[in-house]
Residue frames relative to the residue before (quaternion, step in Angstrom):
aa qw qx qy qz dx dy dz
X 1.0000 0.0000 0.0000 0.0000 0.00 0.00 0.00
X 0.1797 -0.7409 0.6249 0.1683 3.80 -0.77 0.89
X 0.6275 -0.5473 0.5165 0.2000 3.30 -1.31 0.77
X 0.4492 -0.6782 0.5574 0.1661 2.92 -0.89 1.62
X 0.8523 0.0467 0.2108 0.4765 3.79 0.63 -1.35
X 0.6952 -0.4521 0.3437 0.4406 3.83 -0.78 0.40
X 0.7728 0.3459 -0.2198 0.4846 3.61 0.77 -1.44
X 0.5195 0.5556 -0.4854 0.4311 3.51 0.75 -0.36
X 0.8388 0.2438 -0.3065 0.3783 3.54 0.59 -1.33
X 0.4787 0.4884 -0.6030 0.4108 3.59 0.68 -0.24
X 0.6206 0.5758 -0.4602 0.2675 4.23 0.25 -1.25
X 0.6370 0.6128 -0.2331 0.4055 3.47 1.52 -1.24
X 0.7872 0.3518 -0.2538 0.4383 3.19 0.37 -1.45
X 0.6602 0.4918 -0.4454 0.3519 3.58 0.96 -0.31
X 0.5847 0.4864 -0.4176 0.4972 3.79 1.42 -0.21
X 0.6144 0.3895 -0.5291 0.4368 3.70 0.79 -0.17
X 0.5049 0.6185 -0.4660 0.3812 3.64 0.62 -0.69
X 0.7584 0.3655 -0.2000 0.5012 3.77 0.23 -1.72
X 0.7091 0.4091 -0.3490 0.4561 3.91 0.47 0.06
X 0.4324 0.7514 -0.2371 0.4385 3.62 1.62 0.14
X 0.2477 -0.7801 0.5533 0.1547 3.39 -0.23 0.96
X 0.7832 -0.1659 0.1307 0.5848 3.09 1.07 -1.74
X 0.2791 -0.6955 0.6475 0.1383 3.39 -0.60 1.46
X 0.2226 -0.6827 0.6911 0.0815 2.50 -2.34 -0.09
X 0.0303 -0.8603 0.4933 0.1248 3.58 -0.31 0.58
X 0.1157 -0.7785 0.5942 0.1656 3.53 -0.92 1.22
X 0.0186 -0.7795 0.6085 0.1473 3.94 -0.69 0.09
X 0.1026 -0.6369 0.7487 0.1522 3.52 -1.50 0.15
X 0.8583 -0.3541 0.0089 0.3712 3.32 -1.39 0.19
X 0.4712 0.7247 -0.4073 0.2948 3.66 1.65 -1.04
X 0.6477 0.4478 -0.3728 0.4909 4.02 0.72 -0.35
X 0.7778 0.1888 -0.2844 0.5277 3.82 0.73 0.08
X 0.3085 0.6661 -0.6103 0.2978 3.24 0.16 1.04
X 0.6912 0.4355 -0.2458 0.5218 3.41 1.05 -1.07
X 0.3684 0.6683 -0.3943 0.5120 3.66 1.74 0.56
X 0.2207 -0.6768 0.4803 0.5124 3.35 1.18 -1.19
X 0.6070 0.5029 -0.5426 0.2903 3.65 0.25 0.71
X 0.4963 -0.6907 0.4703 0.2355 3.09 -1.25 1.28
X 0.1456 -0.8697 0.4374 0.1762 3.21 -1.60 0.76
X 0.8303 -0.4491 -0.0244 0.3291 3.23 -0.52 0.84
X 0.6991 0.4255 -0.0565 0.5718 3.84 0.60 -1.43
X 0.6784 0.3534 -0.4398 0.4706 4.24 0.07 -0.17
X 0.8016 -0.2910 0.3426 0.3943 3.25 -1.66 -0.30
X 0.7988 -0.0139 -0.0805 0.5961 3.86 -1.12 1.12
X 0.2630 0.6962 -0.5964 0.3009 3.91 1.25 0.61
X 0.6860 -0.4575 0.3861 0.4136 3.99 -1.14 0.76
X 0.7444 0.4655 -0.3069 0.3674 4.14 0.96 -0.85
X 0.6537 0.2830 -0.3489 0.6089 3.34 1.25 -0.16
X 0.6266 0.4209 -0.5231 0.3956 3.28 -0.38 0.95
X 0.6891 -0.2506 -0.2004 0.6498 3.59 1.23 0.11
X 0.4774 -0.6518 0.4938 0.3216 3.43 -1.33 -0.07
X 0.6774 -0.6390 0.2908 0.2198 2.83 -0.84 1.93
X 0.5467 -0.6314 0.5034 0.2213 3.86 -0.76 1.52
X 0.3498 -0.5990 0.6675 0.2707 4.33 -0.78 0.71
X 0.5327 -0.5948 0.5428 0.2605 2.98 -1.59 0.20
X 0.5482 0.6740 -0.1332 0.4769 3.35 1.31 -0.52
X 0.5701 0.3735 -0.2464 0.6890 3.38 1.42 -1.23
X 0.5449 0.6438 -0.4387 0.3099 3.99 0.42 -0.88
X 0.6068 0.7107 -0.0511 0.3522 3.16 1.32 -1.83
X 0.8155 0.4857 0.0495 0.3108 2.62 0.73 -1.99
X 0.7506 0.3612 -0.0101 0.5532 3.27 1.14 -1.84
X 0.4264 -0.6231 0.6129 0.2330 3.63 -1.08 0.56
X 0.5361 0.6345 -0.2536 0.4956 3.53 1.81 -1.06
X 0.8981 0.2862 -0.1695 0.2876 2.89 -0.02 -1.35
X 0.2298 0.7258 -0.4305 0.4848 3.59 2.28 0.11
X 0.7088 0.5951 -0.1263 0.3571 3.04 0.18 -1.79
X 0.7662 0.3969 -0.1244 0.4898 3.52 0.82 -1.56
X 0.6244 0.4298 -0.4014 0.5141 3.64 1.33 -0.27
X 0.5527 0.5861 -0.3673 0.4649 3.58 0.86 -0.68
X 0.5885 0.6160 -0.3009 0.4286 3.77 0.94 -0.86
X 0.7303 0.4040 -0.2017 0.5127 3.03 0.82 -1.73
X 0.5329 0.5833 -0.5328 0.3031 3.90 0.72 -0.70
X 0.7104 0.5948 -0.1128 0.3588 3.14 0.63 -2.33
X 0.6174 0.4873 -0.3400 0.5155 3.99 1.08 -1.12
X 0.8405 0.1385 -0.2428 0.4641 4.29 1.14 -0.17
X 0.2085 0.8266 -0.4559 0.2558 3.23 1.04 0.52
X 0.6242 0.5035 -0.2533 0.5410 3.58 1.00 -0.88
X 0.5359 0.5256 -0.4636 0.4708 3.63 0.86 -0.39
X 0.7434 0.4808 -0.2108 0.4145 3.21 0.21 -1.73
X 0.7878 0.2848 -0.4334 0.3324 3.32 0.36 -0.76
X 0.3763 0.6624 -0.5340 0.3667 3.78 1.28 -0.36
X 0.7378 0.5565 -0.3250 0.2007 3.49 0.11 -1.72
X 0.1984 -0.7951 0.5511 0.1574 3.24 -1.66 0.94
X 0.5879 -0.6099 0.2558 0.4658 3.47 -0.48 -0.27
X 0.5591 -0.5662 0.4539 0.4010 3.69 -0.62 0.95
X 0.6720 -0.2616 0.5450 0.4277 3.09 -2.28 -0.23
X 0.7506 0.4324 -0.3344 0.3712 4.16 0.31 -0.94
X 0.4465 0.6193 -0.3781 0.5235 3.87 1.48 -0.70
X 0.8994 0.2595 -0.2022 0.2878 3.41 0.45 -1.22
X 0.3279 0.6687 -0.4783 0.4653 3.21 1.65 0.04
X 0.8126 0.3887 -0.2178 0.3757 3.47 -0.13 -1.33
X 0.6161 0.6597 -0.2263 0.3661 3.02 1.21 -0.04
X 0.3537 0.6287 -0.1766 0.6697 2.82 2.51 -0.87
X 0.7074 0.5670 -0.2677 0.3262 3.01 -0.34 -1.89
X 0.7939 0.3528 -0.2086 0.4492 3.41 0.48 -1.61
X 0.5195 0.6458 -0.3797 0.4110 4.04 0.89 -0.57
X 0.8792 0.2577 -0.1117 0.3849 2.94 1.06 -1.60
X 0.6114 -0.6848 0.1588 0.3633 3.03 1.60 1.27
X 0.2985 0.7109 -0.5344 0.3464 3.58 1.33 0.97
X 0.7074 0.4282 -0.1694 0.5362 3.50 0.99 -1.26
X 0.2919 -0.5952 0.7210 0.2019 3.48 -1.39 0.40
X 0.8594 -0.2874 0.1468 0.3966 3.39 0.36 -0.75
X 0.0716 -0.7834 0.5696 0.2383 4.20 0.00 -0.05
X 0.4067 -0.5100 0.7523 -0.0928 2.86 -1.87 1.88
X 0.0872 0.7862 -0.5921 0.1540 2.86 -0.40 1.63
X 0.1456 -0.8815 0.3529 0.2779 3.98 -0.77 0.39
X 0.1777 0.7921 -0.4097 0.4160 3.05 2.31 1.09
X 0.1624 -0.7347 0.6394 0.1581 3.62 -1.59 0.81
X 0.4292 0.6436 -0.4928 0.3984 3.75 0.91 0.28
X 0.6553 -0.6763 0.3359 -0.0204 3.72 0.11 0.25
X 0.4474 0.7282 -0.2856 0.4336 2.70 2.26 -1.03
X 0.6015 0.6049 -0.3794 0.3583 3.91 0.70 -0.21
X 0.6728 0.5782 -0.0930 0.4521 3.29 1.65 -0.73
X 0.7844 0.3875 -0.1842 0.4479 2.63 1.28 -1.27
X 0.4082 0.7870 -0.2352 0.3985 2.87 2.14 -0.44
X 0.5896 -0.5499 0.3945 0.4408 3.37 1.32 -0.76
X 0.5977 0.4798 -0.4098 0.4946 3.81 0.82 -0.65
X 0.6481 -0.5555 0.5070 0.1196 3.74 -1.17 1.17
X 0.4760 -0.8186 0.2519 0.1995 3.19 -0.34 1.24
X 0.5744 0.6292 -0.2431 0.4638 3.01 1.82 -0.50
X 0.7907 0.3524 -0.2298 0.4447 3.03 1.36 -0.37
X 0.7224 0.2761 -0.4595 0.4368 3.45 0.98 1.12
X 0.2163 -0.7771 0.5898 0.0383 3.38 -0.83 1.00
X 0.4054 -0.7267 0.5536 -0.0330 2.70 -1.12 2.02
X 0.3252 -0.7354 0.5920 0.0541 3.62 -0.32 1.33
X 0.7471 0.2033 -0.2297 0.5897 4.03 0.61 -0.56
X 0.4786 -0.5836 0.4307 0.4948 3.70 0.98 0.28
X 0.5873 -0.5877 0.5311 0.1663 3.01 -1.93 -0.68
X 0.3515 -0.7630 0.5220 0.1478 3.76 -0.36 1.73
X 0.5895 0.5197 -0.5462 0.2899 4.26 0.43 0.13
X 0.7667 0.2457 -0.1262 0.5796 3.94 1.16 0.12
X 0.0526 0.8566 -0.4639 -0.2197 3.24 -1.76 -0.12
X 0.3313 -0.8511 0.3580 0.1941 3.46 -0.86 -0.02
X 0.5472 -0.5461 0.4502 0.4469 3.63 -0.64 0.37
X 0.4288 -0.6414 0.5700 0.2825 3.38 -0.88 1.18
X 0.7739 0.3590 -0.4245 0.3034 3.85 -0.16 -1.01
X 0.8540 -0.0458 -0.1103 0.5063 3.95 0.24 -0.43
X 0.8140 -0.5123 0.2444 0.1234 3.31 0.37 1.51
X 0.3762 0.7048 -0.3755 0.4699 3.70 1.44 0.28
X 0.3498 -0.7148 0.5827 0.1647 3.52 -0.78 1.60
X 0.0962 0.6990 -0.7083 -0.0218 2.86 -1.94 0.57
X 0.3282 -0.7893 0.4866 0.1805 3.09 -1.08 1.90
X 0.8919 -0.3362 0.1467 0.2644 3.85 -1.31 0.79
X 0.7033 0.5688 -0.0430 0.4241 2.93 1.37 -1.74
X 0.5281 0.5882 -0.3143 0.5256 3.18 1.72 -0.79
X 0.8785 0.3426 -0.0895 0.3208 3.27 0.33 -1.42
X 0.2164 0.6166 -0.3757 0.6571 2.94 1.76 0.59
X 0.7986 0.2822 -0.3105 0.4315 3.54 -0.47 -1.08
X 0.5915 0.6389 -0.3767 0.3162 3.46 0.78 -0.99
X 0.6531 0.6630 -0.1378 0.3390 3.00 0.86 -2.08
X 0.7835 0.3936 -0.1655 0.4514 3.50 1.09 -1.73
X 0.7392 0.4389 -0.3682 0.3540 3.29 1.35 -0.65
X 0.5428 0.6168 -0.3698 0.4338 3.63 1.59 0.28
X 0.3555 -0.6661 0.3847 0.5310 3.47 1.68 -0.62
X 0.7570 -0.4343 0.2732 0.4046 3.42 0.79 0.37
X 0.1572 0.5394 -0.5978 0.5718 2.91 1.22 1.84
X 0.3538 -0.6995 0.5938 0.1817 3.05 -1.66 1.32
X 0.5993 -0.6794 0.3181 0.2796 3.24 -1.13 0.96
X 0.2044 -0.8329 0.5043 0.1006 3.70 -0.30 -0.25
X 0.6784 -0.5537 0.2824 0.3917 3.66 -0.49 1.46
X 0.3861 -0.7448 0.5046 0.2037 3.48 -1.16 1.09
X 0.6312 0.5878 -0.1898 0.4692 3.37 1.51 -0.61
X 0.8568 0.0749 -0.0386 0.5087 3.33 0.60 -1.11
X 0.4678 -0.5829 0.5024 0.4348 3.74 1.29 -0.28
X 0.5020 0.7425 -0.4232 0.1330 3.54 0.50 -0.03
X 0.5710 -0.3506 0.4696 0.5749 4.25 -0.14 -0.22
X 0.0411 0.6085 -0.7918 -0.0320 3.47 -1.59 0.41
X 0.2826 -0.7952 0.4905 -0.2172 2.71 -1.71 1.70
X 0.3767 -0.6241 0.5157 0.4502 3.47 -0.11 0.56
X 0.5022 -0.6269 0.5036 0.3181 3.82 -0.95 0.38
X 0.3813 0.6609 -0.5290 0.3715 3.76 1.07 0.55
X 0.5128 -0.4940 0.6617 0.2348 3.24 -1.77 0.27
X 0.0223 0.7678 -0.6397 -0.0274 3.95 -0.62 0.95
X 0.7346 -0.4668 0.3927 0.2971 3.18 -1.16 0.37
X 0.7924 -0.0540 -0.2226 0.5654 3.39 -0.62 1.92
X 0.4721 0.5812 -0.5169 0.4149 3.30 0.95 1.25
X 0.5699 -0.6159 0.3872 0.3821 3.88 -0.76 0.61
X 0.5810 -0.5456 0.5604 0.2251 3.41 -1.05 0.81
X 0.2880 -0.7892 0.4741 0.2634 3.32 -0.52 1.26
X 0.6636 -0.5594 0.3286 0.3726 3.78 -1.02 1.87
X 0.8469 0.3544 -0.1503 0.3668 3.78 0.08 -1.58
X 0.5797 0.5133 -0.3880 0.4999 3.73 0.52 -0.51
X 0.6366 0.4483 -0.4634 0.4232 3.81 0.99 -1.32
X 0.5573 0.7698 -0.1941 0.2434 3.53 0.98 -1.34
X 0.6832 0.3546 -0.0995 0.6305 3.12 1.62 -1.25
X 0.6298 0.4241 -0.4584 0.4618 3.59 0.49 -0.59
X 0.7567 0.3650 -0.3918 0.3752 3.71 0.07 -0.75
X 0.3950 0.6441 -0.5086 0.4129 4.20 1.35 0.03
X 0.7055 0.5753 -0.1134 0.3981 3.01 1.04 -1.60
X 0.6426 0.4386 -0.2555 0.5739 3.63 1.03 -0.52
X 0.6868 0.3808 -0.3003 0.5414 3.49 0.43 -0.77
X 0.6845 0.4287 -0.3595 0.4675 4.07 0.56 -0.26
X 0.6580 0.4920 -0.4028 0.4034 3.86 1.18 -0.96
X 0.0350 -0.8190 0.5451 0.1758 3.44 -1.34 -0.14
X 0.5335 -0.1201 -0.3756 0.7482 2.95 0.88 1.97
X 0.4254 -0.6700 0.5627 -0.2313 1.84 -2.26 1.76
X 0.0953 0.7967 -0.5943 -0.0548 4.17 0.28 0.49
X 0.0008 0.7178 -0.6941 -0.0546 2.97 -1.39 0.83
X 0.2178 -0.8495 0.4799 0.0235 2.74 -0.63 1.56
X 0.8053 -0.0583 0.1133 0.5790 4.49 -1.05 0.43
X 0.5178 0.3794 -0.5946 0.4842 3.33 0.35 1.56
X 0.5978 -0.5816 0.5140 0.2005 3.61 -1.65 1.26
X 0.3533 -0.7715 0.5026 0.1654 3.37 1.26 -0.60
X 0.4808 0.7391 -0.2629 0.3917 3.64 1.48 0.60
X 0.6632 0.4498 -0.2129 0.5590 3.11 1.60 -0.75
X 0.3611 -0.5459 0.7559 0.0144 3.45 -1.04 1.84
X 0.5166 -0.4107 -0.7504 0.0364 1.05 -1.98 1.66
X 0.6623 0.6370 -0.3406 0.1992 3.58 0.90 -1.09
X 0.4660 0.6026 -0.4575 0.4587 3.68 1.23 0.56
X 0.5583 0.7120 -0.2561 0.3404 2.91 1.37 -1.12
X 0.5500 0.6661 -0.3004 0.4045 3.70 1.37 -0.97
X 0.5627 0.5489 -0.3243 0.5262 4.05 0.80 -1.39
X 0.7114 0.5383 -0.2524 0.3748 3.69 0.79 -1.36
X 0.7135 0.2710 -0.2465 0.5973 3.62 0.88 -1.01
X 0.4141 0.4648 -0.6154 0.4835 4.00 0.46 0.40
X 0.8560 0.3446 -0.2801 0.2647 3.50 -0.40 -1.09
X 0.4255 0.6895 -0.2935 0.5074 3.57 1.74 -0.22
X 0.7925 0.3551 -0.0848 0.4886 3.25 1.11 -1.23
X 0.7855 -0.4837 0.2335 0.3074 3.21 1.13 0.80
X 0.5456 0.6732 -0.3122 0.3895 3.12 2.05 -0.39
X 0.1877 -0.6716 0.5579 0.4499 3.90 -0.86 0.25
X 0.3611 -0.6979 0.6039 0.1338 3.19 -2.01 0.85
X 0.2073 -0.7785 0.5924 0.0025 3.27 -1.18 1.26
X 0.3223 0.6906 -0.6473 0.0126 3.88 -0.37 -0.03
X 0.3778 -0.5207 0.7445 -0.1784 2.49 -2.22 1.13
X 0.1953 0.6692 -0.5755 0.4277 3.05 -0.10 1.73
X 0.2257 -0.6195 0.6334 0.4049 3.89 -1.23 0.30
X 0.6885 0.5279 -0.3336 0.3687 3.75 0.48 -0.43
X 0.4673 -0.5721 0.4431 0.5080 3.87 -0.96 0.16
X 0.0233 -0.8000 0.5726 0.1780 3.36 -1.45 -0.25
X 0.5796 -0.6959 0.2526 0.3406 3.25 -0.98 1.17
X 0.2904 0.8080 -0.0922 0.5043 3.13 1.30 0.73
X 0.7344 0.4614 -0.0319 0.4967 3.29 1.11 -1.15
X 0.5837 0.4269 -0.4963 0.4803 3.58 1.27 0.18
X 0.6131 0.5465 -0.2984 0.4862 3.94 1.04 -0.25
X 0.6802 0.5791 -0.3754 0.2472 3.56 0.68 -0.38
X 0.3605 -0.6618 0.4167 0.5083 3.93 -0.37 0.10
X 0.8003 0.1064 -0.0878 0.5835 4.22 0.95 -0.42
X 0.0430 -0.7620 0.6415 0.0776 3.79 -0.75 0.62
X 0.0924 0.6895 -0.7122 -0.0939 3.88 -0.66 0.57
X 0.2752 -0.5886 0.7564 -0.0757 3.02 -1.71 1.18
X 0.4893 0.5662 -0.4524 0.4851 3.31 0.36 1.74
X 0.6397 -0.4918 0.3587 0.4693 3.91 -1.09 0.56
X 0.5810 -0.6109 0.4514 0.2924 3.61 -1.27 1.39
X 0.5986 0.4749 -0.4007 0.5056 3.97 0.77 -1.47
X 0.7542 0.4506 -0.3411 0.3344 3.52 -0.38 -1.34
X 0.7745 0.3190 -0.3285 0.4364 3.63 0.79 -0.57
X 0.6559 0.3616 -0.3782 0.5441 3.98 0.61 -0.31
X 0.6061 0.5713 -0.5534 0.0032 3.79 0.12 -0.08
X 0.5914 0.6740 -0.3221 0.3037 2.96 2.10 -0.63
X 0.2273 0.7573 -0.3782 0.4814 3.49 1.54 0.82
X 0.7309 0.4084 -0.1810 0.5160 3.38 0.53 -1.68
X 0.8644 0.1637 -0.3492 0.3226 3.75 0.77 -0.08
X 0.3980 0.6931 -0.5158 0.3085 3.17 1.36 0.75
């Protein structure tokens, strides 16, 4: 059912919420836009402006290391500026006050954390863009390092101190493996909720679209929350096609 109006859907989602044992909350980038970070697929969205770096080339090229490290470092100042929206902190509520089990989220900006919701309890399906790590034996590295590294090489990407290995933002790139345990936990989490919000994700990205799908199989009701349509939306029990803040703050004062 699509929302007729703003109060209809906030009245809805707030009766699926209160009739919820255990929610779930999935988000993609639509909940941090009003962060100021851009998201990916709409107009002046981060993918049309360059085309998104393979994991393979990442691997492969000394260039194209170099050229992803560029691109990190050229938005880094966004990200670190951003705060969490009115929708970060809803769910953030939500979960304290034991509406939420947990939010599956396929953002790397952090805003879920910082937002307040325990780290254990969101699980980042494309990982997370506030650190990185050497890909071959797994050794963090925090931003600032690799920054310094980066500038004092002229923009040569740095490269594990330990084993010599690639460092990586800690993100999931395209034609990289889905990280094993997070997938593990999000889909516990889907099969245990019984209603589902997905919240400013297109719902395009396999497998992790795939998740809304095996909630509602399983008996879960589906909500999404999205300004755009999604291919999605003939299966859900409520779709609002309206601004993420304006609809979850009335959370923050219940």
């Amino acid at each position: 059912m699509i929302a007729p109006d703003r109060n209809t859907a906030i009245c809805h989602l707030q009766e699926l919420v209160r009739d919820s044992r255990r929610a779930v909350a999935f988000t993609g980038a639509g909940i941090s836009t009003e962060s100021g970070i851009p998201d990916f697929r709409s107009p002046g969205g981060l993918w049309t402006k360059n085309r998104p770096i393979e994991f393979s080339d990442f691997l492969a090229s000394k260039e194209m290391r170099d050229e992803a490290w560029r691109r990190k470092f050229a938005m880094e100042d966004s990200f670190r500026a951003a705060k969490p929206g009115r929708g970060h902190l809803a769910l953030a509520k939500l979960l304290h006050d034991g509406k939420l089990s947990a939010v599956i989220t396929q953002n790397i900006d952090n805003l879920h954390q910082v937002s307040g919701v325990p780290a254990d309890k969101v699980i980042e399906l494309h990982g997370n863009g506030s650190y990185a790590t050497c890909l071959d034996c797994g050794t963090r590295y925090e931003l600032d390092w690799v920054k310094e590294q980066f500038d004092r090489a002229g923009g040569a990407a740095p490269d594990c101190t330990g084993c010599g290995g690639p460092v990586k933002s800690a993100t999931i790139s395209f034609g990289q493996a889905m990280p094993e345990a997070p997938m593990r936990q999000a889909e516990i989490e889907t099969l245990a909720a019984d209603l589902f919000i997905a919240i400013g994700s297109s719902l395009v990205v396999w497998p992790a679209a795939g998740f809304p799908v095996r909630a509602k199989r399983n008996g879960a009701r589906l909500a999404i929350l999205n300004r755009e349509a999604t291919d999605l939306d003939e299966i859900a029990d409520l779709v609002i096609r309206d601004d993420i803040g304006d609809v979850l703050e009335v959370f923050l004062d219940e």
